[in-house]
C-alpha positions in Angstrom: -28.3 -3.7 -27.2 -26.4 -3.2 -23.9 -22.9 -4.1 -22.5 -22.9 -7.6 -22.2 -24.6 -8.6 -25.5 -22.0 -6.3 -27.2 -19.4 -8.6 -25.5 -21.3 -11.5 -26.4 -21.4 -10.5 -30.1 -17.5 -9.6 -29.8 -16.8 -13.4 -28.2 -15.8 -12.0 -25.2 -18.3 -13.6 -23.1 -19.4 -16.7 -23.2 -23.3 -17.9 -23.0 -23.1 -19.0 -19.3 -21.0 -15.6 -18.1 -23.3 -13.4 -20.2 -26.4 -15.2 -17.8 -24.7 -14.8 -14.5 -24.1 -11.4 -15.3 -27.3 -10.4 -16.3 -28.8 -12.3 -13.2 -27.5 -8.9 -11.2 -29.1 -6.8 -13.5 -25.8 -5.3 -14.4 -25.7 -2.6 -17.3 -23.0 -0.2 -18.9 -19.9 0.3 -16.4 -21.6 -1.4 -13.9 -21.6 -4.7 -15.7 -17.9 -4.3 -17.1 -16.6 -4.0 -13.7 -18.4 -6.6 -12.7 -17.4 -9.4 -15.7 -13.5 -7.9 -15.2 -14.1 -8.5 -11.4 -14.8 -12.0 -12.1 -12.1 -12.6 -14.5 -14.3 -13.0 -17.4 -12.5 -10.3 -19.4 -10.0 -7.6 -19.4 -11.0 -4.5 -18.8 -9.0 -3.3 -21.8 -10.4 -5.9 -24.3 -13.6 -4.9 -23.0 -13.8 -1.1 -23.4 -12.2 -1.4 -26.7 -14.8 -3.7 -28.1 -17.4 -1.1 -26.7 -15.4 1.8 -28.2 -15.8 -0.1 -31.4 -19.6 -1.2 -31.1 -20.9 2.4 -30.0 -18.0 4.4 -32.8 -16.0 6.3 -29.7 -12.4 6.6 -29.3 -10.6 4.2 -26.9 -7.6 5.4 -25.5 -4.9 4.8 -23.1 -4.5 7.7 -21.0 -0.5 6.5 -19.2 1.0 7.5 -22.7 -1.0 10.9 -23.4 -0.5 14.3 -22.8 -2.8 16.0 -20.6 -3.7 20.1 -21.0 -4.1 20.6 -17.5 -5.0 24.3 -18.3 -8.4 22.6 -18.8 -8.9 21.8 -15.2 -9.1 25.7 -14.1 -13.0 25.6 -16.3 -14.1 21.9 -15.8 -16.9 21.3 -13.3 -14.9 19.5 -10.7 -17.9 17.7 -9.1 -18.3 16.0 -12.4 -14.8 14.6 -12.5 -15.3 13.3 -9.0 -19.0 12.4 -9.3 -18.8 11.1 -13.1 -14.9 10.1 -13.2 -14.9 12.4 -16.0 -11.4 14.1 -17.1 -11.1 16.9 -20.0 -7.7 15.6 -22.0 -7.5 18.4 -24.9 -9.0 21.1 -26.9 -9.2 20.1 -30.8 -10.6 22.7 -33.2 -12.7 24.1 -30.6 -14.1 20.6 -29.4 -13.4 19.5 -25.9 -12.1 15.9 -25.6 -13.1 14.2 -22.5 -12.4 10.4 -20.9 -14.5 8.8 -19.2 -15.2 4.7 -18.7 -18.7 4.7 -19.3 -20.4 4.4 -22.8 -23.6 4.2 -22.1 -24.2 7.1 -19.4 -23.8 10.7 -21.7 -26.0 12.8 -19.6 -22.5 13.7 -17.7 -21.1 14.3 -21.4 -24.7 17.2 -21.7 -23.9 18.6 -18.3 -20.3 19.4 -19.1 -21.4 20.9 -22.5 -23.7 23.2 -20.4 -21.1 24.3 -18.1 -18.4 25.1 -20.1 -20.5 25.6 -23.5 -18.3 23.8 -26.3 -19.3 21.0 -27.7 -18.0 17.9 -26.2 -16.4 14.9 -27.7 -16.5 11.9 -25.4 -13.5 9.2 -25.2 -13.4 6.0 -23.8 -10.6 5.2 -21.2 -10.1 2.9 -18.1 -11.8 4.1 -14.9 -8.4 2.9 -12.9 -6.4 5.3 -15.6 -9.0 7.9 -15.3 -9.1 7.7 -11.1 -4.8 7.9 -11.2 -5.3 11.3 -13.6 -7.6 12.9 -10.8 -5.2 11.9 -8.1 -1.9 12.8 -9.8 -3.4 16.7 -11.2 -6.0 17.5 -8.3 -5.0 15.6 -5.0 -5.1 12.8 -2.9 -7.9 13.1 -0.9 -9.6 15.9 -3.4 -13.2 13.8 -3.9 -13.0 13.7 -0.2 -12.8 17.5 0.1 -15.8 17.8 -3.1 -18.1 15.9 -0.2 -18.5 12.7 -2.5 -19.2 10.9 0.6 -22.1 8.5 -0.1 -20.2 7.0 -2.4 -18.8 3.8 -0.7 -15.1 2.5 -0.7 -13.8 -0.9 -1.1 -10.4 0.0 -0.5 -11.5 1.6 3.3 -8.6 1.1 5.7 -9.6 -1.3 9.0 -8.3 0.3 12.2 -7.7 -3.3 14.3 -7.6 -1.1 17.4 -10.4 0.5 18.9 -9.9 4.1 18.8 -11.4 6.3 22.4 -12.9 9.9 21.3 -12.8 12.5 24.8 -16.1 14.0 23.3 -14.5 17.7 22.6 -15.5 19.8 19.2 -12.6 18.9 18.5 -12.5 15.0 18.8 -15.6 14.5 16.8 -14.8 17.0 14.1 -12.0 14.6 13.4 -13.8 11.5 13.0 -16.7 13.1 10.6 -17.1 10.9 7.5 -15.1 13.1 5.7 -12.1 13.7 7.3 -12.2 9.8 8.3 -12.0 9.3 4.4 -9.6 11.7 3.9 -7.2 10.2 6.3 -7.9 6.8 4.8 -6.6 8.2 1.4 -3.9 9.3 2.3 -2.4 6.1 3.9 -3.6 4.4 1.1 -2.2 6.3 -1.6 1.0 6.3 0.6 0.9 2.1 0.7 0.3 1.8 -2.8 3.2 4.1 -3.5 5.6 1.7 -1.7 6.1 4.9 0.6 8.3 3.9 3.7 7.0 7.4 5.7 4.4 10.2 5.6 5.1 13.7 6.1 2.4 15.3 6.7 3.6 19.5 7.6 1.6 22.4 8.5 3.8 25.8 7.0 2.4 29.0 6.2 0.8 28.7 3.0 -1.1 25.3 4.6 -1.3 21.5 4.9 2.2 19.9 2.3 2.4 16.1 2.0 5.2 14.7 1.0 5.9 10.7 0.3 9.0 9.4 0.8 9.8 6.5 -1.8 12.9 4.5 -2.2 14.7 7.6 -0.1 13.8 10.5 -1.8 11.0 12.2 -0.8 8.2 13.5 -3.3 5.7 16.2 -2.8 1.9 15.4 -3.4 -0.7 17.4 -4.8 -3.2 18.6 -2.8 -6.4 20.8 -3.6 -5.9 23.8 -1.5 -9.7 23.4 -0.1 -8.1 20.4 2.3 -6.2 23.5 4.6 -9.9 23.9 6.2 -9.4 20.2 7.0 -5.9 20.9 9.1 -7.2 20.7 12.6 -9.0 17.3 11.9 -6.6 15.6 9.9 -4.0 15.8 12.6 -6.6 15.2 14.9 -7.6 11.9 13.4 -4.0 10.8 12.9 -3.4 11.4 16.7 -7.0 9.8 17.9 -6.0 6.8 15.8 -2.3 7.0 17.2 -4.1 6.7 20.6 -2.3 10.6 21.3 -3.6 13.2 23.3 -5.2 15.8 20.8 -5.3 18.4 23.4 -1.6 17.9 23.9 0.0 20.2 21.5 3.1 22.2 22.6 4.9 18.6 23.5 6.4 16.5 21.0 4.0 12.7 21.2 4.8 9.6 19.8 2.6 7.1 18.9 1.2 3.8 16.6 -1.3 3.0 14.1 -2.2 -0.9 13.7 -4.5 -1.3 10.1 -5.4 -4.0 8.2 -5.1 -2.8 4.0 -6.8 -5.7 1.3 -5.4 -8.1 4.0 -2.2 -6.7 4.8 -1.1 -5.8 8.4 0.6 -2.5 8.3 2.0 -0.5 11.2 2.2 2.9 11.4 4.3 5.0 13.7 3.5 8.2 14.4 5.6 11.0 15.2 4.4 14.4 16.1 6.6 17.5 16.7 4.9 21.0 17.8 6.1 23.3 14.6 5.7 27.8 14.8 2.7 27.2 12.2 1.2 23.8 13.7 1.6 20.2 14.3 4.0 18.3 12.0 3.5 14.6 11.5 5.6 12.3 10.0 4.3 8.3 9.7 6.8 5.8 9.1 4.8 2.6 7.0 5.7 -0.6 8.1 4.5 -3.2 5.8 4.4 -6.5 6.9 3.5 -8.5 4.1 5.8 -6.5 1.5 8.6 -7.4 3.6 10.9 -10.2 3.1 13.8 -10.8 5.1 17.1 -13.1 3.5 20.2 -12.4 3.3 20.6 -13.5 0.0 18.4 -11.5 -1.8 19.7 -8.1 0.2 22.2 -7.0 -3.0 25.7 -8.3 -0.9 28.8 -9.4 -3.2 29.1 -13.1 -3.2 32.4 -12.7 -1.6 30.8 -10.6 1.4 28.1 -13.0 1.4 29.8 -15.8 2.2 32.0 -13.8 4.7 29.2 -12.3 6.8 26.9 -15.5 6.7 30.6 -16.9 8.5 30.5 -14.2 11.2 26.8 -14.7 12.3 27.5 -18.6 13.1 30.3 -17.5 15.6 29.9 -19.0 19.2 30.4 -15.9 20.4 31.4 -12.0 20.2 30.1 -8.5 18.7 29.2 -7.9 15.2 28.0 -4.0 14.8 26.0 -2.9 12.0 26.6 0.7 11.4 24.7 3.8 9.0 22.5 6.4 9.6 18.4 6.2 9.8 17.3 4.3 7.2 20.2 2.8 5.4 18.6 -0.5 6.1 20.4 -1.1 8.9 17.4 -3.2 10.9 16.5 -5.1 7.9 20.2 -6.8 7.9 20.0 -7.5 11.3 15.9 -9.7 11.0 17.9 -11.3 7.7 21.2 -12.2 9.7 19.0 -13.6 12.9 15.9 -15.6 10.6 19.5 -17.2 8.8 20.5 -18.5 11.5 17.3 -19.3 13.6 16.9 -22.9 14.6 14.9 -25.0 17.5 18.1 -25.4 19.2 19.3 -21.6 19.5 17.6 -19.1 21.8 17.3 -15.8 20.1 16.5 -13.0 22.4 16.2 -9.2 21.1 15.9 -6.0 23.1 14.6 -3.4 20.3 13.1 0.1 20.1 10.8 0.1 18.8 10.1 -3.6 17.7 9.5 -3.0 14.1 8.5 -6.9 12.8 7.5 -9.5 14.8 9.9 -12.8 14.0 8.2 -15.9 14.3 10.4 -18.1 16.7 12.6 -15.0 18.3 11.9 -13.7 21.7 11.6 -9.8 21.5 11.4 -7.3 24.1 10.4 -3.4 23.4 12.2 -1.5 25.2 10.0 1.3 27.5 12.6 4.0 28.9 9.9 6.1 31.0 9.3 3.0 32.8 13.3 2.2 33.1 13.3 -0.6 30.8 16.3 0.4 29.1 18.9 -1.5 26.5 20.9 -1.7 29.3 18.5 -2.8 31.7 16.7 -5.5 29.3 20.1 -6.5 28.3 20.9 -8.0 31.7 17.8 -9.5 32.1 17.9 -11.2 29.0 21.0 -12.8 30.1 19.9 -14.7 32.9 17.2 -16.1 30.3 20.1 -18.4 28.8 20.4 -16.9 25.3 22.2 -17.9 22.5 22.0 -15.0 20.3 21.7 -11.6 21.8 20.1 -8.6 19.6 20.4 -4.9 20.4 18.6 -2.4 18.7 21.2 0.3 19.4 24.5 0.8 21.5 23.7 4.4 22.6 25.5 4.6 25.9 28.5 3.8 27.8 26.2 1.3 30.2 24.8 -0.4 26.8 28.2 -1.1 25.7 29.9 -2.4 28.6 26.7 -4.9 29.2 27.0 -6.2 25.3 30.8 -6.2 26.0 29.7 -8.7 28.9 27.6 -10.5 27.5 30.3 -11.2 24.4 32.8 -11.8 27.0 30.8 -14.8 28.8 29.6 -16.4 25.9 27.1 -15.1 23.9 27.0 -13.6 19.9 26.0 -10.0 20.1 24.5 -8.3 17.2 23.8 -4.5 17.7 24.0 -1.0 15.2 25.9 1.9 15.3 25.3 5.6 14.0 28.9 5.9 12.1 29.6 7.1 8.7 31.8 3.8 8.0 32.6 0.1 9.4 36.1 1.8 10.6 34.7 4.6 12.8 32.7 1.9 14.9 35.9 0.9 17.1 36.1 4.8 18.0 32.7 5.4 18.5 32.9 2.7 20.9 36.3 4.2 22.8 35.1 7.7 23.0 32.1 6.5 24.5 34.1 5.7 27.5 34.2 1.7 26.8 38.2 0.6 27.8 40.2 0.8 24.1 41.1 -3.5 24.6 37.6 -4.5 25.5 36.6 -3.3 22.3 39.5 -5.0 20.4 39.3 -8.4 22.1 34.7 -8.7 21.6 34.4 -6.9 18.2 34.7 -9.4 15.5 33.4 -7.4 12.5 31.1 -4.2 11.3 29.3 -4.1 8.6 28.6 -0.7 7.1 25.6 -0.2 4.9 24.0 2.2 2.7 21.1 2.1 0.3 20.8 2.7 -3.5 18.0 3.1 -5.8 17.4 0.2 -8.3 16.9 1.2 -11.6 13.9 0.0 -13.7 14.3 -3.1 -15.9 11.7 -2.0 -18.3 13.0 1.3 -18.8 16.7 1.4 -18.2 18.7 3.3 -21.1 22.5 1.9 -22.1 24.9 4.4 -22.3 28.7 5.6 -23.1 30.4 7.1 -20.0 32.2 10.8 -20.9 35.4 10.0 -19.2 36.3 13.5 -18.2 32.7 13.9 -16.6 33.2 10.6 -14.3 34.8 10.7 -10.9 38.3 10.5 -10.8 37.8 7.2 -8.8 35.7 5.1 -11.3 37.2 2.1 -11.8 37.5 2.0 -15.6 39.6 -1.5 -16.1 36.5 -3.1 -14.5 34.0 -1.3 -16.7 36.2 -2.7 -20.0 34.0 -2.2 -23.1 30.5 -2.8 -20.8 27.8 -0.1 -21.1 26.3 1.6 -17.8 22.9 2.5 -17.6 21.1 5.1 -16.9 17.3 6.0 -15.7 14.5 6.9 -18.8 11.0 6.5 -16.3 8.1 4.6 -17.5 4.8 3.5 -16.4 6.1 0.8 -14.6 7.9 2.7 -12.4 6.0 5.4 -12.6 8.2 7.8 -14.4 10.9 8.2 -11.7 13.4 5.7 -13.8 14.1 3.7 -10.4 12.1 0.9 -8.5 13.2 -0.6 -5.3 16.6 0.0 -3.3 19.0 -2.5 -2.4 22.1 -2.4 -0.3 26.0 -1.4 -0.6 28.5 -2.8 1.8 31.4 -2.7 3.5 32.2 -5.6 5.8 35.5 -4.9 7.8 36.5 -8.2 9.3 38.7 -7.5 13.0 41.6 -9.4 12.1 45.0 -9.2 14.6 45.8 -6.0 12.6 42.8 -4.4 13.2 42.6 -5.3 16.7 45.9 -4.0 17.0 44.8 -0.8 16.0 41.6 -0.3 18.1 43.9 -2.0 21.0 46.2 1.8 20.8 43.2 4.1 19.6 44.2 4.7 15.9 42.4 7.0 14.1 39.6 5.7 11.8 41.4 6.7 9.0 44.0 4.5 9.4 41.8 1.7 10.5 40.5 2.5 7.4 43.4 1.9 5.1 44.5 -1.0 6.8 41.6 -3.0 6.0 42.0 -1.4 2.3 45.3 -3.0 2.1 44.4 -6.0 3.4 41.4 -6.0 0.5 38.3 -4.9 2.2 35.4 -3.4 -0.3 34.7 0.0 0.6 30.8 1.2 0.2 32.1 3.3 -3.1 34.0 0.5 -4.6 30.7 -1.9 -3.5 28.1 1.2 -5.4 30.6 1.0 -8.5 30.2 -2.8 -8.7 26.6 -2.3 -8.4 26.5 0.7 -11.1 28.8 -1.5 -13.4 26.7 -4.3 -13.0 23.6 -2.7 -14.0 21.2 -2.4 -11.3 22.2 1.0 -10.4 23.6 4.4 -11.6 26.5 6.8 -11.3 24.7 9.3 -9.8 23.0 7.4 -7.0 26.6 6.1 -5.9 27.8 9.6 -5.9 24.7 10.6 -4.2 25.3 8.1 -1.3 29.1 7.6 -0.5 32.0 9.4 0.2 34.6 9.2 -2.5 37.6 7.2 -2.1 39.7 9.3 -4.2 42.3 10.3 -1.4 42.8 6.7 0.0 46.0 6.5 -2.0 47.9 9.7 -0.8 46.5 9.0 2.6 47.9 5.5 2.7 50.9 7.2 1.9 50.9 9.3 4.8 50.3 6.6 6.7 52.8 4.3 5.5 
């Protein structure tokens, strides 16, 4: 009796799937992949049924430890070759998983090799495939030369590539290494990664993910160092870079096309004293979803900032450092208040997401087209709405200055720690102290915060003498907070997602009084505190209060605001 009549028997299958499945002479794993492809079963139901019918084990492998001292004596070409993985020792009996009931000639050779007697279990082939890529690799069947086997889950370059013909050059676009590459953006893109780090150090090749901010070290079977050379190669022939080109820093971009997502890939590569280092920065369009609403603002800011970005005209400056979000706010702000009868124009480097309905220009400084220089083209297009990647000179200010000044609403970001250092940021750039009063109608600072997981998020009773001595405890009343567990969901690191904190300092007449006589930002700073502005702490403690986040990710994020009292008193 195979596979299908066992899921026939178990009312799994009905008469008519069991025939269209046997019409592709489908048998064992095979035919189970191929009824849960269709929807005719779940692979779970499925390999438990089997489990029962042929009297093996079923198991699910996300909540069981693994002895990973196994791995050091396990053939590795059969866990590749066989998705086979050794799970424990018991009374001298090797357990092993595998997803296939039906093949146990792979359960003989692994007896042979590592002569004990082996006990076979059955498991998921997607669980089994995640074990082999968390404990050996990514990229490590690549590097056992499993390369006749064919992926469905191959990336799709939608540029064509040019190779110069060196050793080089086609050493990097061998099967292997081709593979290899492919795995590693993969496994990056199904990891929600926003960049790659891909560095060459002494001991050999480190990647690292960066997820949700915090960047996490992958394993990587030390056989991939003799791959080095052509997996930077690759990346750079793919990036349309020079590969012969490396004591100069290059950058470049990847277009791909993943299970029928566009992603874009920019590539960054820096000459390091043990190699090239690369770091890719994901960008993926059909994960990303621009309102303003669902960003993580307070009501109250909200409503305040969706005001702002109807004004007829003036400056609103988003400010934070490299990826606090910062971009994202800006597409939001500009979709909310896109229409037929406003001209959006937006001078951008580089031009991260293509708007529908927004003119965008990427800026090219090698060729001279500038901020400043697009800026005052863009102006004699008649625009409405002006955006600015980034004020980074004195010429880009005074020219969005202008442009506020005859008319138009100027949205542009800042690199300052908070919304009250922008007005002196602006002045020490050389821009005149009441140009920068009278066009500056609000900043918006803005940080990011890990969201903690739903399904795993643990309630808990704050130790008041281990808080910060600025937690506002009459707000907190008799609430819990919350702190991170980990689960499978999100994949043990207790958080899943980020979402913003705020602070939204509206230029009233006090404020432009202030940047009028060059104040300090301090005491820009407490005069918008008086006068009831949310500072990004006070915004994380809402958002740690609330739920969604934790203690420690505010305190890892902001600045405390512990001393705003005695310096409002020195100000005062």
């Amino acid at each position: 009796m195979d596979a299908g009549e066992m899921l026939k028997r178990r009312g799994l299958l009905s008469d008519s799937q069991f025939a269209q499945l046997r019409q592709g002479n489908g048998d064992g794993a095979s035919l189970i992949d191929k009824a849960v492809a269709l929807g005719y079963v779940r692979e779970e139901a499925a390999l438990q049924a089997l489990a029962e019918e042929v009297g093996l084990e079923y198991v699910d492998l996300r909540d069981m430890e693994v002895d990973l001292a196994l791995l050091q004596s396990f053939p590795h070409k059969l866990i590749h070759r066989e998705s086979l993985f050794p799970i424990r020792r018991d009374n001298g009996q090797l357990i092993v998983a595998t997803s296939d009931p039906f093949d146990l000639y792979p359960i003989d050779e692994v007896s042979a090799a590592t002569g004990l007697s082996v006990v076979p279990v059955l498991a998921s082939r997607g669980q089994i495939l995640g074990l082999i890529k968390k404990h050996l690799g990514v990229g490590s069947e690549t590097v056992e030369g499993l390369l006749e086997q064919a992926s469905d889950r191959d990336v799709e370059l939608l540029d064509e590539i040019e190779a110069d013909g060196s050793e080089l050059s086609e050493m990097a676009q061998e099967a292997s290494v081709v593979r290899l590459v492919n795995e590693i953006l993969l496994e990056a893109i199904e990891t929600r990664a926003s960049d790659v780090h891909i560095e060459s150090q002494a001991a050999g090749l480190v990647i690292r993910y960066r997820v949700d901010g915090i960047l996490h070290p992958q394993p990587v079977p030390p056989e991939i160092n003799r791959f080095q050379a052509a997996i930077i190669s690759r990346l750079k022939i793919m990036s349309h870079l020079n590969i012969a080109e490396r004591r100069l820093p290059q950058d470049g971009r990847i277009k791909l096309r993943v299970k029928g997502r566009e992603i874009d890939v920019r590539v960054s590569v820096i000459p390091m004293i043990h190699g090239e280092g690369l770091v890719l920065r994901i960008l993926d369009k059909g994960a990303m979803v621009f309102e303003l609403r669902s960003l993580g603002m307070d009501p109250d800011t909200y409503r305040l900032f969706g005001e702002l970005i109807r004004l007829p005209h003036g400056i609103i400056l988003v400010t934070g450092p490299t990826g606090s979000g910062k971009t994202t706010t800006l597409y939001s702000a500009l979709i909310e208040i896109n229409s037929p009868d406003t001209k959006i124009i937006t001078t951008e480097d580089p031009v991260e997401y293509q708007l529908a309905g927004i003119n965008q220009i990427q800026v090219h400084p090698k060729i001279g087209l500038t901020f400043a220089g697009s800026l005052r083209a863009i102006l004699r297009h008649d625009p409405d709405v002006v955006l600015i990647g980034e004020i980074r000179d004195l010429e880009t200010a005074e020219n969005a200055i202008q442009a506020a000044l005859t008319g138009h609403l100027v949205f542009s970001t800042l690199h300052t720690n908070d919304a009250a250092g922008a007005y002196a940021r602006l002045s020490d750039m050389g821009v005149e102290p009441f140009l920068v009063a009278s066009t500056v109608e609000a900043v918006m600072a803005q940080r990011l915060v890990r969201r903690l997981c739903i399904h795993c998020r643990e309630p808990y009773t704050p130790d008041r003498d281990a808080m910060p001595a600025d937690f506002p405890w009459d707000r907190l009343g008799d609430r819990p907070l919350y702190r991170k567990v980990g689960c499978r969901e999100c994949r043990h690191v207790g958080y899943s997602g980020r979402l913003g904190i705020y602070e939204l300092l509206l230029t009233d007449n006090n404020i432009r009084q202030l940047a009028h006589d060059r104040a300090s930002t301090w005491r820009i700073k407490q005069t918008a505190v008086r006068q009831g502005m949310m500072t990004l702490r006070d915004d994380g403690w809402r958002k740690a209060i609330e739920g969604v986040t934790t203690v420690d990710e505010v305190l890892r994020i902001t600045k405390g605001d512990q001393d705003l009292a005695e310096l409002d008193k020195l100000v005062r």
